[in-house]
C-alpha positions in Angstrom: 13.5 -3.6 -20.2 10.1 -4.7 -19.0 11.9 -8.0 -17.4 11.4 -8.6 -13.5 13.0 -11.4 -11.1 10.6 -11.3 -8.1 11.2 -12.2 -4.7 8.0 -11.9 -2.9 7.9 -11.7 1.5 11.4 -12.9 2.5 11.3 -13.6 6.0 14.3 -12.0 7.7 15.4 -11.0 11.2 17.2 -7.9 11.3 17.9 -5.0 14.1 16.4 -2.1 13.1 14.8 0.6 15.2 15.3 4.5 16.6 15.4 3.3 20.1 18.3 1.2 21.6 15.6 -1.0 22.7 14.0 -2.3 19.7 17.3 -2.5 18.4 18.2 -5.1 21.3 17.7 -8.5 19.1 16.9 -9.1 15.4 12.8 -8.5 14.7 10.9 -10.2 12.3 10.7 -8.3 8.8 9.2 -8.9 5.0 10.6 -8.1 1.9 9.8 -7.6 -1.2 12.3 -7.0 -4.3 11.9 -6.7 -7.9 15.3 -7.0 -9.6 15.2 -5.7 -13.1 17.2 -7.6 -15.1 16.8 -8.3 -19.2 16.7 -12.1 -18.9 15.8 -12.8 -22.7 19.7 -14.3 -23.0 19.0 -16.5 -20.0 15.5 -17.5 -21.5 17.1 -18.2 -24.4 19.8 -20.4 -23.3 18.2 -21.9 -20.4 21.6 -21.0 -18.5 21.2 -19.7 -15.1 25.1 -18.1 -15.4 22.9 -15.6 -18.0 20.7 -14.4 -15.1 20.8 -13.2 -11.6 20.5 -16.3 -9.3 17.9 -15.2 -7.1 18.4 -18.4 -4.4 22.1 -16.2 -4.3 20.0 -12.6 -3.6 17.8 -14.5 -0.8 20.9 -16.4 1.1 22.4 -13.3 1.3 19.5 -11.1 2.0 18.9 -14.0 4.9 22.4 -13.0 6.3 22.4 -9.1 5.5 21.7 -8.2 9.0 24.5 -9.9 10.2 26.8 -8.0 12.5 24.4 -4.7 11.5 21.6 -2.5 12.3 19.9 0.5 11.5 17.7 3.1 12.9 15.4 3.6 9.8 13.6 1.0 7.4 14.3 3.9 4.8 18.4 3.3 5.6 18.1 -0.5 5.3 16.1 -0.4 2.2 19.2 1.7 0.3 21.3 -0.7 1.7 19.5 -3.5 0.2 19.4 -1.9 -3.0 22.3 -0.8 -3.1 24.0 -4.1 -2.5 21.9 -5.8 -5.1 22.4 -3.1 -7.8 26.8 -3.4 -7.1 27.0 -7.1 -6.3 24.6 -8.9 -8.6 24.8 -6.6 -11.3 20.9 -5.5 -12.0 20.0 -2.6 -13.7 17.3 -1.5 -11.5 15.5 -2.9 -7.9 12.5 -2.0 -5.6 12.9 -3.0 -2.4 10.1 -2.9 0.2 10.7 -3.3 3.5 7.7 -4.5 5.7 8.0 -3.7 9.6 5.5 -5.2 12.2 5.5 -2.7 15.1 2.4 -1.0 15.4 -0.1 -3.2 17.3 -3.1 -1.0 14.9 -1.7 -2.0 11.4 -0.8 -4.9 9.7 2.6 -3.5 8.8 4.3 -0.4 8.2 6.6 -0.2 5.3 8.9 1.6 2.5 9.3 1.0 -0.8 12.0 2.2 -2.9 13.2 2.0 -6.8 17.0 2.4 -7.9 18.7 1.9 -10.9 22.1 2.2 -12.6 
C-alpha cells in the first residue's frame, strides 16, 4: 500500500509539558499525520464512505486535548496514533508532533510510525 491521506501543520492547543507550569494552559502545537490508507476503492467510486474522512481526523484532533495532558510529546504522539489507527480504521500513521519551547530552535519535535 503506497496510498497516503496527508494532513500537513494542524494547529492545535494542547497541555503538554514535564513541569506543572508549562502544563498550566493549552500551548500552541503542529502536527503532521500521514494516514495510510488503500484509497483505490474510494478513487474509484468517488465515495467518501470508501475512505477515511480526514475533515473527521482534524475535528477531532482539534478537540483531542480536551480534558487531557501529557508530560511528553513522545506520550501524546502514541495517543494520537493510537486513536487514529482504532477509531478510523487505517492501517498505518506517522504522527509528528511539533513543540515551540526553545527560544534557539524553530521547533522541537517527534515523529512516529504505527501500524496494524
Amino acid at each position: 500500500m503506497n496510498s497516503f491521506i496527508i494532513i500537513s501543520e494542524l494547529e492545535v492547543f494542547y497541555r503538554v509539558g514535564v513541569p506543572d507550569s508549562e502544563r498550566a494552559k493549552p500551548q500552541r502545537l503542529l502536527l503532521n499525520v500521514e494516514i495510510g490508507s488503500d484509497i483505490s476503492h474510494a478513487a474509484a467510486s468517488d465515495d467518501l464512505a470508501a475512505t477515511i474522512d480526514y475533515y473527521s481526523v482534524s475535528q477531532r484532533l482539534l478537540s483531542f486535548g480536551e480534558g487531557k495532558e501529557w508530560k511528553l510529546i513522545e506520550t501524546l504522539a502514541e495517543d494520537i496514533a493510537t486513536m487514529i489507527l482504532n477509531d478510523f480504521g487505517a492501517a498505518r500513521v506517522q504522527i509528528e508532533v511539533r513543540k515551540f519551547i526553545i527560544p534557539q530552535t524553530r521547533y522541537v519535535a517527534v515523529k512516529l510510525l504505527r501500524s496494524k
